[in-house]
C-alpha positions as CSV (number, residue, x, y, z in Angstrom):
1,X,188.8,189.7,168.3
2,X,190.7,187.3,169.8
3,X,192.5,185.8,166.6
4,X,193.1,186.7,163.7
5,X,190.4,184.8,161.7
6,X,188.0,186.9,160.9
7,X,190.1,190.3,162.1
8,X,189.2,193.1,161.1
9,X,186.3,193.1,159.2
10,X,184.1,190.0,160.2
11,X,182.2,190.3,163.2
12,X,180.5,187.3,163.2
13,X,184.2,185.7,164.4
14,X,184.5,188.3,167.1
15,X,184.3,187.7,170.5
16,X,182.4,191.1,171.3
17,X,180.4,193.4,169.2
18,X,179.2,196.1,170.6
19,X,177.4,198.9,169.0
20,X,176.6,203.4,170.2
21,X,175.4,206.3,169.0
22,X,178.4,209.2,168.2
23,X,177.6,211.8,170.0
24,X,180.4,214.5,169.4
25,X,184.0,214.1,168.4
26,X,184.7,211.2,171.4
27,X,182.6,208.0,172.2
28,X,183.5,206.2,175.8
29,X,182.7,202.4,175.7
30,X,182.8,199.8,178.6
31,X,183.4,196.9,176.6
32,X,183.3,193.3,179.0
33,X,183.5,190.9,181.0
34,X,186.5,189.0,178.6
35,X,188.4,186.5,180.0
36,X,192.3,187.8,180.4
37,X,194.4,187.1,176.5
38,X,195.4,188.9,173.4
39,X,192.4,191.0,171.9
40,X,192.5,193.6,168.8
41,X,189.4,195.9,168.4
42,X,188.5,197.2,165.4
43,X,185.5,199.9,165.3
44,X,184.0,202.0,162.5
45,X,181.6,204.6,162.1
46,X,178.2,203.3,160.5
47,X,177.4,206.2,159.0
48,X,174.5,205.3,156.6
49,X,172.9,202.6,159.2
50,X,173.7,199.5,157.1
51,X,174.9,197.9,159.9
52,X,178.8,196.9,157.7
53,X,182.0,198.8,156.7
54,X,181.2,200.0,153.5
55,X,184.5,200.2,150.5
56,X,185.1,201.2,147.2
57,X,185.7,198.9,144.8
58,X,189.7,198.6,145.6
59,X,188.0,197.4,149.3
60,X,189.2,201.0,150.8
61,X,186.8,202.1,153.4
62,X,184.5,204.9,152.9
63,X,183.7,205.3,156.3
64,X,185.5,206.1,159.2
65,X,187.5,203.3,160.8
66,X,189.5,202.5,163.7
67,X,191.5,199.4,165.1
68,X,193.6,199.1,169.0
69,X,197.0,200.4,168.3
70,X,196.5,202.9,165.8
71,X,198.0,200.9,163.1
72,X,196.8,202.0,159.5
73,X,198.8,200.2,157.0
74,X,199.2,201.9,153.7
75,X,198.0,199.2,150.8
76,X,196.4,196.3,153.4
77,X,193.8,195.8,156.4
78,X,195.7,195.6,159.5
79,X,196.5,192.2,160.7
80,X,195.7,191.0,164.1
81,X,199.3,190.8,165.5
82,X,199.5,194.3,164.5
83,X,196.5,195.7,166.4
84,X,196.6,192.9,169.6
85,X,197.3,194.1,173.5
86,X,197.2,192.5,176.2
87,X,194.2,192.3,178.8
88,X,193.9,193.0,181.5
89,X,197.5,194.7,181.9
90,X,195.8,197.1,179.1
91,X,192.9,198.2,180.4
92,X,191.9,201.6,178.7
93,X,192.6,202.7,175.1
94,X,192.4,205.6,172.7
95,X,191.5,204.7,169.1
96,X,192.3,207.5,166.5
97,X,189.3,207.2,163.7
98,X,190.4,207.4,159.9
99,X,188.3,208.9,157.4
């Protein structure tokens, strides 16, 4: 994402999707060409193949989740601002999942 319309949970208003297997506890992802600006990824673990994040009725994910930063609010979706880096000064990233 580029914005934060749309961040984290619509990927229709994302610049990139990009989608890969899990093969073991790490996935690697080469994710360009983007054009140098503020991004904030958010990933998550698909884990029934419906292709969305799937919640609970209180809109808590029940499957694993990540966003660039590491930032996991406590009672809210992380906002864009919270999750944006700079590219391409910030070239690689780790993203710790949350299940």
């Amino acid at each position: 994402f580029n914005q934060d319309q749309g961040f984290p949970f619509s990927s229709e208003q994302a610049v990139k999707t990009v989608k890969t297997a899990a093969t073991g506890s790490s996935v690697a992802l080469k994710i360009g060409p983007l054009q140098p600006g503020r991004y904030a990824l958010a990933l998550f673990q698909d884990t029934n193949q419906d292709g969305k994040l799937n919640t609970n009725w209180l809109g808590i994910p029940r499957e694993g989740y990540g966003v660039s930063n590491n930032f996991f609010p406590t009672f809210r979706a992380p906002q864009f601002q919270e999750a944006a880096f700079s590219f391409p000064q910030q070239t690689e990233l780790t993203i710790q999942m949350k299940y």
